[in-house]
C-alpha positions as CSV (number, residue, x, y, z in Angstrom):
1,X,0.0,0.0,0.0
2,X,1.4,3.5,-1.1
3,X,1.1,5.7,1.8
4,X,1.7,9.4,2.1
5,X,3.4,11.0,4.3
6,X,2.8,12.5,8.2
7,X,4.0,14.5,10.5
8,X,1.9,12.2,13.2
9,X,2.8,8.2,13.8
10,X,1.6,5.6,11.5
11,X,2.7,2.0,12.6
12,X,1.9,-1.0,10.4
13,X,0.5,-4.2,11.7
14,X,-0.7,-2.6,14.9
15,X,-2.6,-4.6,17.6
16,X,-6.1,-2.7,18.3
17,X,-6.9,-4.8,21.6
18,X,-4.9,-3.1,23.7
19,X,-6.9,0.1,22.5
20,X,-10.1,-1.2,23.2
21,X,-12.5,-2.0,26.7
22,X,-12.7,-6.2,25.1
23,X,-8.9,-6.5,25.2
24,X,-10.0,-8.7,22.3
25,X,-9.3,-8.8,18.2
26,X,-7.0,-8.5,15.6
27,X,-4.5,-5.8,14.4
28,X,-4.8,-2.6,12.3
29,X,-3.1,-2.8,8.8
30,X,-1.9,0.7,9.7
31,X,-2.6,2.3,13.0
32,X,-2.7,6.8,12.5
33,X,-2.4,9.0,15.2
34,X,-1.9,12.9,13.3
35,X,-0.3,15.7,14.6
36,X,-3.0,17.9,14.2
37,X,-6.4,18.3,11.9
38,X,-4.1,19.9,8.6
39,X,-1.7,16.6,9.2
40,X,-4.6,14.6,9.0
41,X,-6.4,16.5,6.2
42,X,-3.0,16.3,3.5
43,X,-3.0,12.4,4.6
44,X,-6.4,11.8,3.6
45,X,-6.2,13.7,0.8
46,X,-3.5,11.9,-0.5
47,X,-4.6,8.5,0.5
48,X,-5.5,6.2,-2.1
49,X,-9.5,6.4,-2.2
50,X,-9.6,2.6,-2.5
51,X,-8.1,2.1,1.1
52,X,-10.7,1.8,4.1
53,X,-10.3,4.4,7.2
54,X,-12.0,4.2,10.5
55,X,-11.6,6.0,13.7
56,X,-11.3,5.2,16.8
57,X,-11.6,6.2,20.0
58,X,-11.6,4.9,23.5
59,X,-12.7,1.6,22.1
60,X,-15.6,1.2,24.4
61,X,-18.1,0.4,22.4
62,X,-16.5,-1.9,20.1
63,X,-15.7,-5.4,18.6
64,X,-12.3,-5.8,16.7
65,X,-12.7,-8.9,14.8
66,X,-10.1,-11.2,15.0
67,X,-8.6,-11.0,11.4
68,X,-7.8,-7.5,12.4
69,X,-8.8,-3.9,10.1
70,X,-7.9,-3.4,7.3
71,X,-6.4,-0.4,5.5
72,X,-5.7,3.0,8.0
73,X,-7.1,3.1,11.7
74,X,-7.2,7.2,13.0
75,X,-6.6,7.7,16.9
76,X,-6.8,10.9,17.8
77,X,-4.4,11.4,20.7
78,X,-3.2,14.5,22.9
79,X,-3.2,17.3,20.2
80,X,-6.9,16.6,20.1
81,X,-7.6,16.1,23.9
82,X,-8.7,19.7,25.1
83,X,-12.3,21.4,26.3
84,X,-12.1,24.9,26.5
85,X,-14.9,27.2,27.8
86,X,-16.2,30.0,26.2
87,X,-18.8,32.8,25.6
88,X,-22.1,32.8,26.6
89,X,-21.8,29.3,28.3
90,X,-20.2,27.2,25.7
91,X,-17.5,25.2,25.3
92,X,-15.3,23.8,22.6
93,X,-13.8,20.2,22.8
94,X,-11.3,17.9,20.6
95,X,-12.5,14.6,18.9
96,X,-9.7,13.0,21.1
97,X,-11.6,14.2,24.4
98,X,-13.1,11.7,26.8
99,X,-16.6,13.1,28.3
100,X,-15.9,13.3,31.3
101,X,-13.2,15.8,31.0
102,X,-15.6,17.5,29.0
103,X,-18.0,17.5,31.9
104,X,-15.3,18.4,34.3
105,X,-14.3,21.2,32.5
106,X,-17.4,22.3,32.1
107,X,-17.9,22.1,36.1
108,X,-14.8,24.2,36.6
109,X,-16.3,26.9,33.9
110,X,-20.1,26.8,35.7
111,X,-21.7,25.2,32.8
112,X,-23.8,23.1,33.3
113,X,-26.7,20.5,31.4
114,X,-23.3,18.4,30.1
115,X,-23.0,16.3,33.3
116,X,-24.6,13.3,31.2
117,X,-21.3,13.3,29.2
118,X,-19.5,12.3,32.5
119,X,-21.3,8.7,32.0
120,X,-20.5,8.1,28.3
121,X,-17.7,5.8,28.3
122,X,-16.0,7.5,24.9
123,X,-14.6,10.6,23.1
124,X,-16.2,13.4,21.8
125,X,-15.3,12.0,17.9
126,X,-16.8,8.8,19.0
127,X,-20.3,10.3,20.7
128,X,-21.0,12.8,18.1
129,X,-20.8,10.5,15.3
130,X,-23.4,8.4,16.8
131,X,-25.5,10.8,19.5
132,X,-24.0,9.1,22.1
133,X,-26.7,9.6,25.4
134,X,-27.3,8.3,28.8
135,X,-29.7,9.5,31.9
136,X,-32.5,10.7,29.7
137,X,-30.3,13.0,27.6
138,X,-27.9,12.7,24.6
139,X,-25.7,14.5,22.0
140,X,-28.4,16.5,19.6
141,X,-29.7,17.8,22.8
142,X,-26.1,19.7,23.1
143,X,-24.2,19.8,20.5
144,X,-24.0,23.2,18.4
145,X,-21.3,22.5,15.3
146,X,-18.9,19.5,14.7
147,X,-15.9,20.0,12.7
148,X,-15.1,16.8,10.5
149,X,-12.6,15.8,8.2
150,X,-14.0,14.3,5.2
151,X,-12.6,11.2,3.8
152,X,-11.5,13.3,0.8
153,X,-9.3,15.5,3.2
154,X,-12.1,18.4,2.8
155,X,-12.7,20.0,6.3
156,X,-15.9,21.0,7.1
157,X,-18.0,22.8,10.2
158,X,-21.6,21.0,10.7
159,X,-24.7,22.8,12.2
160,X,-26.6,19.9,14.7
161,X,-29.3,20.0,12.3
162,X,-27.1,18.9,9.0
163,X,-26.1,15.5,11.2
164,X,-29.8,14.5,10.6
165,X,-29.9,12.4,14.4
166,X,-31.7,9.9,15.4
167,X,-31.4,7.7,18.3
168,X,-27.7,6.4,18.0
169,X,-26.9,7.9,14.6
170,X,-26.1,10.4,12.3
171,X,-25.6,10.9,8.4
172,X,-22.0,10.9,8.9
173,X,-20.7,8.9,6.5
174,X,-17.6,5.7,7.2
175,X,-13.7,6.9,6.9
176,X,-15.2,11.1,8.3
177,X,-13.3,11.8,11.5
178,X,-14.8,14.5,14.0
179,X,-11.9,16.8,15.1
180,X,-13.9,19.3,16.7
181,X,-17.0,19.6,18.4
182,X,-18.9,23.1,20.4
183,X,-21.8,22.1,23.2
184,X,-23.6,24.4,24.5
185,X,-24.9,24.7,28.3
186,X,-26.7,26.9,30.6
187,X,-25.0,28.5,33.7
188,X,-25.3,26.7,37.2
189,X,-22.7,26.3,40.4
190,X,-20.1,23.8,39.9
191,X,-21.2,22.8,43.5
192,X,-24.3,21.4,41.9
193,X,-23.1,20.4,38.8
194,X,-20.7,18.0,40.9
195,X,-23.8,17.0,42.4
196,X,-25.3,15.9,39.3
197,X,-22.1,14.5,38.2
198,X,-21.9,12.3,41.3
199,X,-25.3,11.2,41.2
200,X,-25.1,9.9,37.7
201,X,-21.4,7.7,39.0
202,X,-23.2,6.5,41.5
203,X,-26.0,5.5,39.7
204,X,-23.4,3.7,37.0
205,X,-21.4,1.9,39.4
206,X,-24.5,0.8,41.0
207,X,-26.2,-1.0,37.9
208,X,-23.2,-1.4,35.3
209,X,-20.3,-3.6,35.5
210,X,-17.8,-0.4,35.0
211,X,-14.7,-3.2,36.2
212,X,-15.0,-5.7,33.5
213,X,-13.6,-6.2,30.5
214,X,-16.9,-5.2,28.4
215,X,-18.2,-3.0,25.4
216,X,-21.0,-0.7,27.2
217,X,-24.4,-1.5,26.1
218,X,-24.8,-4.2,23.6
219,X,-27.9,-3.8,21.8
220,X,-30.4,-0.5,21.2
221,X,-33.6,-0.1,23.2
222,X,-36.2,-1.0,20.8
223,X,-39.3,1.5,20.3
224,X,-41.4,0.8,23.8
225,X,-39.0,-1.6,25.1
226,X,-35.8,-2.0,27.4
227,X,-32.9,-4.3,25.5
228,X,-31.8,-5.3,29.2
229,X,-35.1,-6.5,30.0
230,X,-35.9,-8.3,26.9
231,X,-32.7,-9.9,27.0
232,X,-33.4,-10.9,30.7
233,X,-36.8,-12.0,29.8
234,X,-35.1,-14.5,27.1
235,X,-33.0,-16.0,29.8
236,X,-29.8,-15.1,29.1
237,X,-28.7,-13.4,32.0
238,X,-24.9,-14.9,32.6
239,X,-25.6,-16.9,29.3
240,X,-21.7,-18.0,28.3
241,X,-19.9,-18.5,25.4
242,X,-16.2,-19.5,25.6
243,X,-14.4,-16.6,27.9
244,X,-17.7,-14.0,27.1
245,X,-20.6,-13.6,28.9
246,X,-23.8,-11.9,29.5
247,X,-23.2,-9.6,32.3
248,X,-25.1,-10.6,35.7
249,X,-25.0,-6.9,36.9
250,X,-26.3,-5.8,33.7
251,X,-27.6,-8.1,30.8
252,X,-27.2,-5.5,28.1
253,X,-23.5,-5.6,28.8
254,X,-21.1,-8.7,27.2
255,X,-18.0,-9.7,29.3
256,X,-15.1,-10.9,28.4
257,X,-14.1,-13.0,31.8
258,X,-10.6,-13.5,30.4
259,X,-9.7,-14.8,27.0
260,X,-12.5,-14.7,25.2
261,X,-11.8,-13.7,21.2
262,X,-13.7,-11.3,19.4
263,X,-15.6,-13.9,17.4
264,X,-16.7,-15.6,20.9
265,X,-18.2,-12.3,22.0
266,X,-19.8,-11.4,18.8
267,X,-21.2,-14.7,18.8
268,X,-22.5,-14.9,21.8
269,X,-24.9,-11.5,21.1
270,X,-26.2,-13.4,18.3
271,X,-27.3,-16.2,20.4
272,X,-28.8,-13.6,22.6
273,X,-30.3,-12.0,19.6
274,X,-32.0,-14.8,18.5
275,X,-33.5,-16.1,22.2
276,X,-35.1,-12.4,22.4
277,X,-36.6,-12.8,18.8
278,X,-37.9,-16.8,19.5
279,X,-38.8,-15.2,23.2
280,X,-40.4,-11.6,22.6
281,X,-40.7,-11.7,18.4
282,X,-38.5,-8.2,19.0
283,X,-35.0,-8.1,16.9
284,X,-32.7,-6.6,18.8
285,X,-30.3,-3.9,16.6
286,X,-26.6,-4.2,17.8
287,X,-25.5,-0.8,19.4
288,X,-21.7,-2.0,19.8
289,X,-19.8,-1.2,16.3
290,X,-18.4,-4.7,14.7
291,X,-15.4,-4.1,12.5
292,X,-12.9,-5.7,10.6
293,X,-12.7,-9.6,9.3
294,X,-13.3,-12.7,10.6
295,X,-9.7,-14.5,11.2
């Protein structure tokens, strides 16, 4: 593969599970991490357009197959790790930014109405692709502009509106990495913005198994319905599979207890899947991304 240059780090053959909350699956063909959003622009834009890209983030709501990714994998590290607040109770935030240093920099700044973000196990780039939400509240409810880099190299600045939401998605299409993102808050005292943030970590570490080796929730709520409970319902609370498992805590949640592989865990919410259709006649729609090849 003819690759252009960067003034980032591109390794070859790079393995992805240490990147991601499994610890499971294959290697990147080529793993990216750019210097900055014009490095990553002129690589893109010189990038063969037959070669797949996908970013990633945390990893925490993610399968890596085992037969790894192909093509170029983009982590946005440091350079794009940074909330900073601004006027009239905004505040501006990289695509390498985990939410809850988004929240707690929006504490320090007495903005509040972005304490959900705190609970969103993932990066900004990561959440605003798909409207990432949790405790009644998600993205479109917050977000004013995202700026994206095209697959093309173009760099563009979004309105909410133009990402066309819905629940867990946007129009934003594979290989488009969000660099940038603005959310917009209301002013309250970082006192009880703590509060909030406190209560929603406490009410995570009560029902979630936030210790494990997992993926975050597993399947979408289906219109009038709970995943979790249909997927209790089914019986496959602690259902196993190899290493992976249906969480006990939390049976919209897959474990891996140790060794599992990617294909294991991926298999194992399709057996789930199918006990909640034979059970309910509901199909559940996997929230977790699957990516890459079967080994």
């Amino acid at each position: 593969m003819n690759l252009p240059d960067t003034a980032g780090r591109l390794t070859p053959d790079a393995p992805l599970a240490p990147l991601v909350w499994f610890k499971a699956g294959g290697a990147a063909e080529y793993l990216l991490e750019p210097r900055d959003v014009d490095d990553l622009s002129a690589f893109l834009r010189g990038l063969g357009r037959d070669v797949p890209v996908m970013a990633l983030g945390l990893g925490s709501n993610l399968i890596v197959r085992d037969g790894g990714v192909p093509g170029v994998v983009i982590r946005l590290g440091k350079p794009f790790s940074y909330a900073r607040a601004g006027e009239g109770h905004r505040i501006t935030c990289g695509g390498g930014t985990s939410g809850i240093l988004v929240s707690s920099n929006a504490r320090d700044a007495g903005i509040g109405g972005l304490e959900f973000l705190r609970s969103i196990p993932g990066t900004v780039g990561g959440f605003v692709r798909m409207n990432g939400g949790a405790y009644g509240r998600e993205v479109a409810d917050v977000l004013v502009s995202a700026t994206v880099v095209r697959r093309d190299g173009t760099v563009e600045t979004l309105g909410v509106a133009d990402l066309e939401y819905t629940y867990r998605h946007s129009n934003l299409t594979d290989g488009t990495v969000v660099v940038e993102a603005v959310f917009q808050g209301h002013a309250a005292a970082p006192e009880a913005i703590q509060a909030e943030m406190d209560r929603i970590a406490a009410a995570r570490e009560a029902s979630q198994p936030l210790r494990s080796k997992t993926g975050g929730s597993t399947f979408k709520n289906p219109d009038g319905h709970k995943a979790w409970a249909l997927v209790d319902a089914a019986g496959c609370r602690g259902l196993t599979l190899g290493d992976a498992q249906v969480s006990e805590k939390h049976c919209n949640f897959l474990l891996n207890l140790g060794s599992a592989t990617a294909a294991e865990i991926e298999a194992l919410g399709e057996e789930v899947r199918a006990k909640v259709k034979a059970q309910s006649g509901v199909t559940l729609e996997w929230e977790i991304q699957r990516v890459g090849v079967a080994k």
